[in-house]
C-alpha positions in Angstrom: 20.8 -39.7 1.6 19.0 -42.1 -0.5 15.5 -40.8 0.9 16.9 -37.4 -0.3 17.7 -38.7 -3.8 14.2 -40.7 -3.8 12.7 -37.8 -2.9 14.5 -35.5 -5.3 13.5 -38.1 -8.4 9.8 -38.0 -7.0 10.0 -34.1 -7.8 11.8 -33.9 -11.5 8.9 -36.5 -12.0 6.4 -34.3 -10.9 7.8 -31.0 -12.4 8.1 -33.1 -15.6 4.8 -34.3 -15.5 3.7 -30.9 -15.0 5.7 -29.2 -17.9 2.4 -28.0 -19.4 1.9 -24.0 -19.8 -0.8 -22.5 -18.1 -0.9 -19.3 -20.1 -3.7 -17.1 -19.6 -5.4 -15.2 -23.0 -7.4 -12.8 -21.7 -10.5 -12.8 -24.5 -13.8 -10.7 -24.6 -11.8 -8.0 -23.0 -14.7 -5.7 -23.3 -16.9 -8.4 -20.6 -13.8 -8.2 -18.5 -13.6 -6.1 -15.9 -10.2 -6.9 -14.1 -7.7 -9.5 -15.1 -7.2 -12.7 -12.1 -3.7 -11.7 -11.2 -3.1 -14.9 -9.6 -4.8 -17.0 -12.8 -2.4 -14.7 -14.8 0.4 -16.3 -13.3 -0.3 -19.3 -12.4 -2.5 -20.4 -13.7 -6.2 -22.4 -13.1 -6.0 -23.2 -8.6 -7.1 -26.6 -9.8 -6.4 -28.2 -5.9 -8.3 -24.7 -4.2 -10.0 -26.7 -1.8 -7.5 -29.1 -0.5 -4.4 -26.1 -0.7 -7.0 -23.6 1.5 -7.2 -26.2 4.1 -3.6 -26.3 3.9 -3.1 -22.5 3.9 -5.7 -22.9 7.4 -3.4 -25.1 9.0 0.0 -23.2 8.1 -1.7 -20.2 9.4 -2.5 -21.7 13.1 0.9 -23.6 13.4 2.7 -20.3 12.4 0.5 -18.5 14.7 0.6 -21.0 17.7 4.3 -22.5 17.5 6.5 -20.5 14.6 5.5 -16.8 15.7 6.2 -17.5 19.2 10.0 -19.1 18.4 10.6 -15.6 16.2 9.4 -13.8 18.8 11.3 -15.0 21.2 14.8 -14.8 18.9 13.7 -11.3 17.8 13.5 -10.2 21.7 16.9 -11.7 22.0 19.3 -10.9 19.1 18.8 -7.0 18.4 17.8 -6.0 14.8 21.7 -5.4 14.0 22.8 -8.6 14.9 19.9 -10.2 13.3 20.6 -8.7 9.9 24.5 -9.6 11.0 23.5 -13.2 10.8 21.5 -13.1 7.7 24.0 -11.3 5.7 26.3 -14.5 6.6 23.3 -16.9 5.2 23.4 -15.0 2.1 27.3 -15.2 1.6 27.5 -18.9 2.7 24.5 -19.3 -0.3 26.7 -18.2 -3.1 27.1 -21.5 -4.5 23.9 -21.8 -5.2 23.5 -18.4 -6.5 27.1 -19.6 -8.9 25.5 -22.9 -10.5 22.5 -20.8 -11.3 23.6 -18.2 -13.5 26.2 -20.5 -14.8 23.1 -22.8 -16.2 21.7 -19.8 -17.5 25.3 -18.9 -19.1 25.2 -15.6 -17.5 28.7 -15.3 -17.2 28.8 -12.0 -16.5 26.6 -12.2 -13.1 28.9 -15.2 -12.5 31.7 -13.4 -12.2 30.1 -10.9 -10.5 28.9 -12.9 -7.6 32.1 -14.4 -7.3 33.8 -10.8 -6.8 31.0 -9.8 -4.3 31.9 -13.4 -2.1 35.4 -12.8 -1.8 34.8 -9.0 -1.4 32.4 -9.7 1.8 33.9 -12.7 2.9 37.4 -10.9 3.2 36.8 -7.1 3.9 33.0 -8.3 5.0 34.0 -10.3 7.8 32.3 -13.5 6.3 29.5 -12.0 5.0 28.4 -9.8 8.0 28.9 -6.8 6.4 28.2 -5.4 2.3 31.1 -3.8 1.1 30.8 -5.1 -2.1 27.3 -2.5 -2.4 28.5 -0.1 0.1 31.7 0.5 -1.1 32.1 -0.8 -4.8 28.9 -0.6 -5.8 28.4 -4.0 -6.9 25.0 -5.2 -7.1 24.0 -8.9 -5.7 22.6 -11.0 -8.4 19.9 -13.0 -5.8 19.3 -16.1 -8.0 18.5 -19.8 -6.8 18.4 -23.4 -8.5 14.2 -22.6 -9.8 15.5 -19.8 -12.1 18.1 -22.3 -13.1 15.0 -24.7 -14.0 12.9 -22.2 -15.5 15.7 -20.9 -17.7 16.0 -24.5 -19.1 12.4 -24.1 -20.0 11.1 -26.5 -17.2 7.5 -25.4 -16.7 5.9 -24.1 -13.1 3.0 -26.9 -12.7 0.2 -26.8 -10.4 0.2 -24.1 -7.8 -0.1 -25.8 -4.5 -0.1 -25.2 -0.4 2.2 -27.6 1.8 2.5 -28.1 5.4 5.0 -25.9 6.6 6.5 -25.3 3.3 3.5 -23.3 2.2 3.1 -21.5 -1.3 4.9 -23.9 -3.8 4.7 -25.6 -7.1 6.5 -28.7 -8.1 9.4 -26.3 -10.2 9.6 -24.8 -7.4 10.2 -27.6 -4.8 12.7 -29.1 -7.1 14.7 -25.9 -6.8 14.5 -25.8 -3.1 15.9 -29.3 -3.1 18.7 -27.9 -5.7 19.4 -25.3 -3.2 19.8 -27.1 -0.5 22.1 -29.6 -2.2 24.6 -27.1 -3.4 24.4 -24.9 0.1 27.3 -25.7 2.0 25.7 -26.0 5.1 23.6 -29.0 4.4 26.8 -30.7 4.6 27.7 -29.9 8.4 26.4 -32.2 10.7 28.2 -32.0 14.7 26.0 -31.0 17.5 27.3 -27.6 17.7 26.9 -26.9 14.2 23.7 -28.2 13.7 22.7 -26.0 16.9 24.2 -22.8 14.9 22.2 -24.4 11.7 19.4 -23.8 13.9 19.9 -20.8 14.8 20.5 -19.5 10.9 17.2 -20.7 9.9 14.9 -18.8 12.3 17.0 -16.0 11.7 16.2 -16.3 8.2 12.6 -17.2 8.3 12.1 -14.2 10.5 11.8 -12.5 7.7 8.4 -13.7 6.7 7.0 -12.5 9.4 6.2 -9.1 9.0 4.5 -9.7 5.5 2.5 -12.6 7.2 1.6 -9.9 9.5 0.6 -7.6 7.0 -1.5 -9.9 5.2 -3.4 -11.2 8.0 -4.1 -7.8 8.9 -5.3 -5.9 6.1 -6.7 -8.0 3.5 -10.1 -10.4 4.0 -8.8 -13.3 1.8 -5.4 -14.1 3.1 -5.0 -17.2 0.7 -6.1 -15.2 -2.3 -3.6 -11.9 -1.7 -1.3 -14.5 -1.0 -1.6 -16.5 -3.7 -1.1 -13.4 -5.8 1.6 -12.2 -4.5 3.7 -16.3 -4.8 3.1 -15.7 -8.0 3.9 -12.0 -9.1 7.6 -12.6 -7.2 8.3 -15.8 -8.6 7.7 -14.5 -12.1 9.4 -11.5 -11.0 12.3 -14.0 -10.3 12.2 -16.8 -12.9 11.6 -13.6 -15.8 14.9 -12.1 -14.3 13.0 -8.8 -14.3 14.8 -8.3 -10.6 18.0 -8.0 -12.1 17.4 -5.1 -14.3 17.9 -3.1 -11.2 14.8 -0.1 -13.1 15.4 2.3 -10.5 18.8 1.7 -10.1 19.6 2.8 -13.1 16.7 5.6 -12.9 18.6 7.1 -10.1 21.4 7.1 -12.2 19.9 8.5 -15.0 18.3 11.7 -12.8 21.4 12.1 -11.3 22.6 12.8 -15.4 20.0 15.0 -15.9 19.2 16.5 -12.1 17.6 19.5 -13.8 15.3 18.0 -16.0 12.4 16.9 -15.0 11.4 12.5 -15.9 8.3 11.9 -17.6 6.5 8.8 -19.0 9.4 6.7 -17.9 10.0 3.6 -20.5 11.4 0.6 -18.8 12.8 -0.5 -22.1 14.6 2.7 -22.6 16.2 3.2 -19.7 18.1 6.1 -21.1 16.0 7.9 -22.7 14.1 9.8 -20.2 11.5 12.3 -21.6 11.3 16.2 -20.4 8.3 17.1 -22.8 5.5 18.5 -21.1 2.3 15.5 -20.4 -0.4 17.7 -22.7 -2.8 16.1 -21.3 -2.4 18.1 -17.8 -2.4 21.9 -18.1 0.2 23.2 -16.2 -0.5 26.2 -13.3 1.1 29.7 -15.1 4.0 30.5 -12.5 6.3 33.1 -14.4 4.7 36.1 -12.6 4.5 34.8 -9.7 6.9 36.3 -6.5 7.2 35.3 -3.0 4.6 38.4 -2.3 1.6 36.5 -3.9 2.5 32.8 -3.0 -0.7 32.9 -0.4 0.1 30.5 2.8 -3.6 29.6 3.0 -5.3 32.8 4.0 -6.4 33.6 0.7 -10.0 34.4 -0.1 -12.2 33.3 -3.1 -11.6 36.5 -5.2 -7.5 35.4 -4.7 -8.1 32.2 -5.7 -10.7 32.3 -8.7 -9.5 34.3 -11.8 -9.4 34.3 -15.3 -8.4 32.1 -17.3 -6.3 33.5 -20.1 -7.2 30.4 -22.5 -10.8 30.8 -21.5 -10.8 27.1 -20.9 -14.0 25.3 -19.1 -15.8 27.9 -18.1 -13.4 31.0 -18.5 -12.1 30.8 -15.0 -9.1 29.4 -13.7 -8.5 27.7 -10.7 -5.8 29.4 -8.3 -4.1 27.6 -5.2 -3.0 29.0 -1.9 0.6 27.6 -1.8 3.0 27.0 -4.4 5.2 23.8 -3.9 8.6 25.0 -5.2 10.4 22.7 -6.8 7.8 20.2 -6.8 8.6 18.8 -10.4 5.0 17.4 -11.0 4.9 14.1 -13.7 1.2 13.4 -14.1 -1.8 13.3 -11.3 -1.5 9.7 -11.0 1.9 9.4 -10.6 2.4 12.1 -8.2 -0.6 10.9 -6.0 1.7 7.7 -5.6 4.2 10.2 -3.8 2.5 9.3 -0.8 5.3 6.6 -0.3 7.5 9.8 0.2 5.2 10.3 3.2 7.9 10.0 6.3 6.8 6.7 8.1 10.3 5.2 9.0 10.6 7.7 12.8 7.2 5.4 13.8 9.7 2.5 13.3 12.9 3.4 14.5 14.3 0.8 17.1 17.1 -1.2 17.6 14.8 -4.1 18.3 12.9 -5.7 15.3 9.2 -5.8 14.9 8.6 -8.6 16.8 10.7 -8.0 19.7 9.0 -7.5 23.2 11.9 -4.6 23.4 10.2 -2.7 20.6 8.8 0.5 21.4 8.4 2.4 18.1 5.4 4.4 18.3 3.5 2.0 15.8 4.0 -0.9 18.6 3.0 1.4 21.5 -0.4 1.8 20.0 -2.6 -0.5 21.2 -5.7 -2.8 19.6 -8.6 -3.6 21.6 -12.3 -4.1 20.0 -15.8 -3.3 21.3 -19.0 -4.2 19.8 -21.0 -1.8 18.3 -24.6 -3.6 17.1 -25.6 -7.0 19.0 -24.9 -10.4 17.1 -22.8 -8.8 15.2 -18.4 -8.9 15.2 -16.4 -7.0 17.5 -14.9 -4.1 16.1 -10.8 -3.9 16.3 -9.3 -0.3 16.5 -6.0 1.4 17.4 -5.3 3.6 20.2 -3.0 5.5 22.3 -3.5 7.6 25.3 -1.7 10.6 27.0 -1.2 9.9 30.7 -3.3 12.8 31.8 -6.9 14.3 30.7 -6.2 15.6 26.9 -7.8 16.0 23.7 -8.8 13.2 21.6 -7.8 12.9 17.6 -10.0 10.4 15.7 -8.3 9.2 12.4 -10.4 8.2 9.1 -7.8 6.4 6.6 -8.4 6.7 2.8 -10.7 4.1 1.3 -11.0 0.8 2.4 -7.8 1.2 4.6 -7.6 -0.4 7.9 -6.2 0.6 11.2 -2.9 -0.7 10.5 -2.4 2.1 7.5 0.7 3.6 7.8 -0.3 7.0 6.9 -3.1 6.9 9.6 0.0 6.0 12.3 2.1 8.8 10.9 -0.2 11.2 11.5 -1.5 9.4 14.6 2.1 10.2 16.0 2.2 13.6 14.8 -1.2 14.6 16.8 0.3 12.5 20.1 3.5 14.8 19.8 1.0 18.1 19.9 -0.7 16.0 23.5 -3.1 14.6 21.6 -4.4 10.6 22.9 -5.2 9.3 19.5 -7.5 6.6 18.5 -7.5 4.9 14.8 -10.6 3.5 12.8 -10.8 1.6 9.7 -12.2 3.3 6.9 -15.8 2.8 6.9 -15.3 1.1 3.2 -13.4 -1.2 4.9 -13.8 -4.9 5.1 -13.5 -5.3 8.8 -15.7 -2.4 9.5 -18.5 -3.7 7.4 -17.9 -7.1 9.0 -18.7 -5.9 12.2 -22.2 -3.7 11.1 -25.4 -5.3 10.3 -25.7 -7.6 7.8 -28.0 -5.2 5.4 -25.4 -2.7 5.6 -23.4 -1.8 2.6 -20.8 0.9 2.5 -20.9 3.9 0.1 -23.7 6.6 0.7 -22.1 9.2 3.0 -25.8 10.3 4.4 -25.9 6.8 5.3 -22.5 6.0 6.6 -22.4 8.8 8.9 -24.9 6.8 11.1 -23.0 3.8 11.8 -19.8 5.9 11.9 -20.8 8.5 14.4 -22.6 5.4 16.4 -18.8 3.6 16.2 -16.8 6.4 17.4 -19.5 7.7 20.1 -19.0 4.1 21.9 -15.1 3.9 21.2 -15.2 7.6 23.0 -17.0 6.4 25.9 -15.7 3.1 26.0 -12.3 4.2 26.6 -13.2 7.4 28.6 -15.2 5.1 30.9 -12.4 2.1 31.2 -10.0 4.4 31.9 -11.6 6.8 34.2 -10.6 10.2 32.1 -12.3 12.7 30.6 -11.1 14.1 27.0 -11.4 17.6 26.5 -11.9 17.8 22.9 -12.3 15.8 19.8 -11.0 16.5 16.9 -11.8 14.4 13.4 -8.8 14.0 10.8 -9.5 11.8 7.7 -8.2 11.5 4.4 -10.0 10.7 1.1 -12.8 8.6 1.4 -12.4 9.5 5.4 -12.0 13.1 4.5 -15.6 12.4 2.8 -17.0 11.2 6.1 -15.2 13.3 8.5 -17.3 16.7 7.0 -20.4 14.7 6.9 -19.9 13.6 10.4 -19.3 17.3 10.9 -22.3 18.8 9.5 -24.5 15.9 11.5 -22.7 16.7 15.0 -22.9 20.5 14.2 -26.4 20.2 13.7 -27.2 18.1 16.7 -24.8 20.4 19.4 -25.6 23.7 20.1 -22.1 25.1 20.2 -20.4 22.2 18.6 -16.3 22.4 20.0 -15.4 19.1 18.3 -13.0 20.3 14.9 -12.8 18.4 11.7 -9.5 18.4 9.4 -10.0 16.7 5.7 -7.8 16.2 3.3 -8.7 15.1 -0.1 -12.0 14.4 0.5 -14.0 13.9 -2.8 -16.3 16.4 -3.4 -18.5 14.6 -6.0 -18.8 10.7 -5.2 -20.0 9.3 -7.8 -17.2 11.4 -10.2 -14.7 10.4 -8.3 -16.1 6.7 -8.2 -16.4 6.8 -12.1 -12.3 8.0 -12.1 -11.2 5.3 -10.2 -13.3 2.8 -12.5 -11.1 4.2 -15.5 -8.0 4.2 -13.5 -8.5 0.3 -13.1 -9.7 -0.4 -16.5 -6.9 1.1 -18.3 -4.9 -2.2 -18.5 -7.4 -2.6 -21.3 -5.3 -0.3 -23.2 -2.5 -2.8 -23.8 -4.2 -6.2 -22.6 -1.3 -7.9 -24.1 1.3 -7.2 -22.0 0.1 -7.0 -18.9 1.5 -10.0 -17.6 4.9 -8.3 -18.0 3.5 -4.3 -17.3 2.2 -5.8 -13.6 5.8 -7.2 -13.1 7.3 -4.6 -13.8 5.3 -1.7 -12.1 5.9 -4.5 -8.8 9.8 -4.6 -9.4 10.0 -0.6 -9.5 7.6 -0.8 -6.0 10.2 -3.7 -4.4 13.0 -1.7 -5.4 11.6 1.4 -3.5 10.6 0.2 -0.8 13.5 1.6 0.8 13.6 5.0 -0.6 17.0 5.8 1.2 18.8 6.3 -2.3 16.0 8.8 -3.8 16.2 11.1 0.0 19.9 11.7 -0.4 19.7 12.6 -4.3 16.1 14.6 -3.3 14.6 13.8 -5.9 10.7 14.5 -5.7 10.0 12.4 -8.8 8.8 8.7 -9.2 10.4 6.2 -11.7 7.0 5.1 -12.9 4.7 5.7 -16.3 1.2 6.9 -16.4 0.2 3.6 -17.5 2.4 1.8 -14.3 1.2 4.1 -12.0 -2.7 3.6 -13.0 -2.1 -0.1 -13.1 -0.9 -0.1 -9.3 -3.3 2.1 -8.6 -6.2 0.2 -9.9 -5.0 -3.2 -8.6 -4.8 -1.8 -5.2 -8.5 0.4 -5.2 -10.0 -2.9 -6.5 -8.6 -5.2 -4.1 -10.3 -3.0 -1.3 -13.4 -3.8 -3.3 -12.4 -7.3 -3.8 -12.5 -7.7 0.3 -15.7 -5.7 1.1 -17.9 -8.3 -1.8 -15.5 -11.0 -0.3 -16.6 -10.4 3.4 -20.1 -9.6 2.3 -20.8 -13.2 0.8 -21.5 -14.6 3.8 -20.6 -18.4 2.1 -23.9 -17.9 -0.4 -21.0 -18.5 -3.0 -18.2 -20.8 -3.3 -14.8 -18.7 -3.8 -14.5 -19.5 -7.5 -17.9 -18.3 -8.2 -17.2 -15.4 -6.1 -14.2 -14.7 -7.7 -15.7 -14.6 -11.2 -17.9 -11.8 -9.8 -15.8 -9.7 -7.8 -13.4 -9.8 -11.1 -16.4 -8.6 -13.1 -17.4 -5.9 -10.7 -16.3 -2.0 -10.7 -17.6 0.7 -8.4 -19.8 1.4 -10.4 -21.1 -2.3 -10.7 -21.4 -2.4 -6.9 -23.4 1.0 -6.4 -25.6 0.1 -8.5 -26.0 -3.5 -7.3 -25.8 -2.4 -3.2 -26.6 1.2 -3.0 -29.8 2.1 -5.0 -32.2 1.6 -2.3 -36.4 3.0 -2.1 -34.8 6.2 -1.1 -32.0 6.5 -3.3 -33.3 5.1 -6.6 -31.1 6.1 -9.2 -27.0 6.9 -9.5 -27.9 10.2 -10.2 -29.8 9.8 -6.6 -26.5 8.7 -5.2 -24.7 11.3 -6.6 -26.9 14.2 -4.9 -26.8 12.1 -1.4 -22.9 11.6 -1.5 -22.0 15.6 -2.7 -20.2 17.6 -0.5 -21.3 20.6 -1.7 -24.5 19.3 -0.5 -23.3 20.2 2.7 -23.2 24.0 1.8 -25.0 25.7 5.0 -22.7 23.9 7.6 -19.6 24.9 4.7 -20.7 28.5 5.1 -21.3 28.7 8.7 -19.3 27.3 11.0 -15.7 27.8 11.6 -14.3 24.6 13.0 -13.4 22.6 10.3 -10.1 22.9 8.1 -10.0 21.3 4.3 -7.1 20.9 2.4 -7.0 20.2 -1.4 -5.3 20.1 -4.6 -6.0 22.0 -7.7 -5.0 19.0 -9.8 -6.8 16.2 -7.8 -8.0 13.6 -10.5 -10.6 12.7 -8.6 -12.3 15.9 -8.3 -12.4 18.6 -11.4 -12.2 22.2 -11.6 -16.0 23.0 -11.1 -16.6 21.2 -8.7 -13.0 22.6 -6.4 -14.6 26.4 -7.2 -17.5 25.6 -6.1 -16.2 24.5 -2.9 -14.5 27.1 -2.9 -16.4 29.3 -2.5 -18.4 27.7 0.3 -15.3 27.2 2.5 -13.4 30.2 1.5 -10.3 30.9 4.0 -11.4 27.1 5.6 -9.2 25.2 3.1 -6.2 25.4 1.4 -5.6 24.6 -2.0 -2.3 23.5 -3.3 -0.5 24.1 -6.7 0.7 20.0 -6.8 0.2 16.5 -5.4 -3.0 15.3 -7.0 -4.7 13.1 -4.9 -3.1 13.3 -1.1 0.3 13.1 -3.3 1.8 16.7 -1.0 1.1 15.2 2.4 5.0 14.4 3.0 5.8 18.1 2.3 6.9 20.5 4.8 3.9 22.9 3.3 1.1 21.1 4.4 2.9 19.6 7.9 3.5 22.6 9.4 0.3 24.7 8.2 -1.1 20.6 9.7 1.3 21.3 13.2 0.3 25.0 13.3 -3.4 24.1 12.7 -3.9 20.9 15.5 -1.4 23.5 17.6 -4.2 26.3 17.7 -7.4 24.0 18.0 -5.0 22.0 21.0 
């Protein structure tokens, strides 16, 4: 006990010590690209070196002892029982949670917490079950001792990695130690109970694993998306932004008005929802329009070009195939996010958790294996899954700079593997792990160049698996989205023109039709923080609160409601943190150590898509932007567009990343080959029954 007190002192001294702020102004905003998320809240990394080596050796001991001791309790205790247990870790907590909000004289969420632990530990059975939010609606307030601190003004201090402990900073150990002195627990010390103890806390820690997972698999610099993260959720936590419950009280508030539709959503206004119309976006004219002329993707040019009766752009208006009733469209950013509506919980579904050996949820029954594509240079990892007899093969190109863990390239991984489809899963080709494992001169971004390594990547994969598992696949058929959508028609035209009779089939969706636009688009996107520089510490925080919140979108399914509780300006900051990051781990995995991270970091944080085409991508062949742009057009694929008949493209009249010009003019290459739809921006209508079925029907007839 007196080591625990020494110990305890030796923090308040160091938090105390530390009490300086480490604001960040963000100055010469005009030579700033993108803001250092985890600078913004945390400050300078002034102990980077030694708390990387730390983060190294927290990665191996999770991966060679910790992993192994949650896999073997998640193989053992069913998900149920698991969450079971945890619910009774929270409810035996609620001291903690007490003492903190009565420092912080929230006596309100006092009293609430204090209803919700008798509720659950009565009617609850001890805190296994929630009826205090199942049954009286009665929101947890999740506070610990470190928003206690930080409400009595005591500063965060250095960011630093621990053994074992990992992420931390001195605040933050000091409200650990809080916690665990007012956690009744701590105080229980027999055999048996320190054995239940024991069993509590990998229970709990469990929980960590998944998002280790996650970060280890998709992102290049697991200490950097790491260290950005620690620090967005504990201001999150210490700003008490988690307890205004956003879309909570969102819900709420569409529920009120069910028949309007929510614009421009204002945080600070939580009642006042907007139903003005966005001006900015011109709305499709529906009021003459009847189930007779709402085309189901047969339509032909003449159907889908007519004229405009504003006589905007060029006098001609764009027309879609299919109508999505009752789509309630916000703005082409927002509803691109509606991806998240995308159904991805069936690949899931199991009573085991993720971890468990039990587990076989489609996700966990495809498998990873790598092959190497180009001597002396990484293995390649991809995702696969094979029907027991000979079948048709799917290949899947994810959106840019996704990897093969992207959920949206298992959902519709399962989807082809229901139609008898063995499926196999690439990275995107923009990806980091991709580029890793091509030469080192390669740089991602010029189509007519990709498509070399590509098609070389997939031919081996093919044959690889073909030959290792003595079968034979029947057909081949390329499905990618965005970026892969890009790739897939351009790996198209090259194997049309290379095969007499070509039988492999090609499905985009989204795919860019003018690179370099749609490059310059997403540069905006991710500069618009610029707009309101001084509050983007907050904007980020909050736009992150509003994505925590619903990440279980359970609430929004049963009230159907096809709207997002985000703001244009939310939605493009999301958007452009997570388009950059890809960029951040392709320059990040390109350095090849020529640069020590800080110095890298200044760069990457300086660097647009624009920046890096012009930096990597203007070669003796392609000399200019306006080069690139003509090398990386789809339109520039017009004779394979207007010839052949196995391909399928589906589309958006209100993509941001493509305009009007540029989708009639594809348009009237592909004709009857794609579909155009009246809503969902970029890829923001692939959770609707429109586009799955006319997808089903489609993979159904080229099966």
């Amino acid at each position: 006990m007196k080591l625990k007190k020494f110990f305890m002192l030796f923090l308040i001294f160091i938090t105390l010590f530390s009490n300086i702020s480490f604001a960040v102004e963000i100055d010469n905003i005009e030579n700033i690209q993108y803001p250092d998320y985890s600078e913004l809240y945390l400050g300078k990394d002034r102990l980077e070196k030694f708390n990387r080596k730390v983060f190294s050796f927290n990665t191996r001991l999770n991966n060679i002892i910790i992993r192994p001791i949650h896999i073997l309790w998640a193989s053992i205790m069913p998900q149920y029982g698991m969450d079971r247990i945890y619910g009774i870790t929270k409810n035996i907590e609620y001291p903690i949670r007490l003492v903190s909000t009565l420092i912080q004289r929230d006596f309100k969420s006092a009293g609430t917490e204090t209803v919700r632990f008798l509720t659950n530990s009565t009617i609850g059975l001890g805190g296994m079950f929630n009826p205090a939010e199942k049954l009286f609606k009665i929101s947890a307030v999740d506070e610990n001792m470190e928003q206690a601190l930080a409400k009595c003004k005591v500063k965060q201090g250095l960011y630093m990695v621990i053994p074992v402990m990992a992420s931390t900073t001195p605040r933050n150990m000091c409200g650990k130690l809080l916690d665990s002195i007012f956690n009744p627990s701590s105080y229980v010390g027999t055999p048996l109970i320190a054995a239940i103890k024991a069993i509590i806390f990998v229970n709990k820690t469990y929980y960590m694993q998944p998002l280790v997972k996650m970060i280890e698999s998709n992102f290049a610099d697991c200490y950097d998306i790491t260290k950005k993260l620690y620090g967005l959720e504990n201001y999150i936590k210490c700003s008490n932004i988690d307890r205004l419950h956003l879309v909570k009280k969102w819900c709420e508030d569409c529920k009120n008005n069910k028949n309007k539709l929510v614009k421009n959503f204002d945080p600070s206004n939580l009642t006042n929802v907007s139903n003005k119309n966005n001006k900015k976006f011109k709305k499709i004219e529906t009021e003459n329009i009847n189930e007779a002329n709402i085309l189901k993707g047969n339509a032909t040019e003449t159907d889908i070009i007519l004229k405009d009766r504003k006589g905007e752009d060029d006098g001609i208006e764009l027309k879609p195939d299919v109508i999505l009733a009752d789509y309630n469209p916000q703005t082409p950013v927002i509803d691109s996010m509606r991806t998240a509506l995308f159904e991805v919980n069936d690949n899931y579904k199991s009573i085991w958790a993720d971890f468990s050996v039990w587990n076989r949820a489609f996700y966990k029954r495809l498998k990873t294996a790598s092959i190497s594509v180009y001597p002396d240079c990484p293995k390649y990892k991809y995702r696969y899954l094979l029907q027991k007899k000979n079948s048709p093969v799917a290949v899947i190109f994810p959106s840019i700079g996704d990897g093969i863990m992207s959920t949206h390239a298992a959902k519709f991984a399962k989807i082809f593997y229901e139609k008898g489809y063995s499926v196999v899963i690439l990275s995107s080709h923009f990806n980091w792990e991709f580029a890793k494992s091509m030469p080192k001169e390669y740089y991602p971004g010029n189509p007519s160049v990709d498509v070399e390594y590509v098609k070389t990547t997939t031919d081996k994969i093919i044959s690889n698996l073909e030959e290792k598992n003595n079968i034979k696949f029947s057909s081949k058929t390329v499905m990618g989205t965005s970026f892969g959508a890009l790739m897939t028609m351009y790996l198209a035209e090259k194997e049309n023109s290379q095969t007499i009779n070509n039988e492999n089939k090609y499905i985009a969706i989204c795919p860019p039709v003018e690179l370099v636009y749609a490059m310059t688009q997403v540069d905006k996107i991710s500069e618009n923080w610029k707009n309101n520089p001084d509050t983007i510490k907050d904007d980020i925080a909050m736009t992150a609160e509003k994505i925590i919140e619903i990440s279980n979108l359970d609430e929004l399914k049963k009230m159907n409601i096809n709207k997002l509780p985000f703001s244009e300006n939310e939605a493009m900051l999301i958007t452009g943190f997570i388009l950059h990051q890809k960029l951040s781990d392709l320059i990040y995995t390109k350095n090849n150590k020529s640069l020590n991270n800080t110095d890298l970091y200044k760069i990457i944080n300086q660097t647009n898509y624009r920046n890096y085409a012009e930096d990597k991508l203007i070669t003796n062949e392609c000399k200019t932007i306006e080069d690139l742009g003509k090398n990386s057009n789809l339109n520039k694929l017009s004779t394979y567009l207007i010839n052949a008949n196995n391909y399928k493209i589906y589309h958006s009249v209100d993509d941001y990343l493509t305009n009007k010009k540029q989708l009639k003019q594809l348009k009237l290459y592909t004709g009857t080959k794609s579909v155009y739809y009246s809503n969902g921006a970029h890829l923001g209508f692939i959770y609707r029954d429109e586009f799955l079925n006319d997808l089903k029907k489609e993979i159904t007839i080229l099966n």
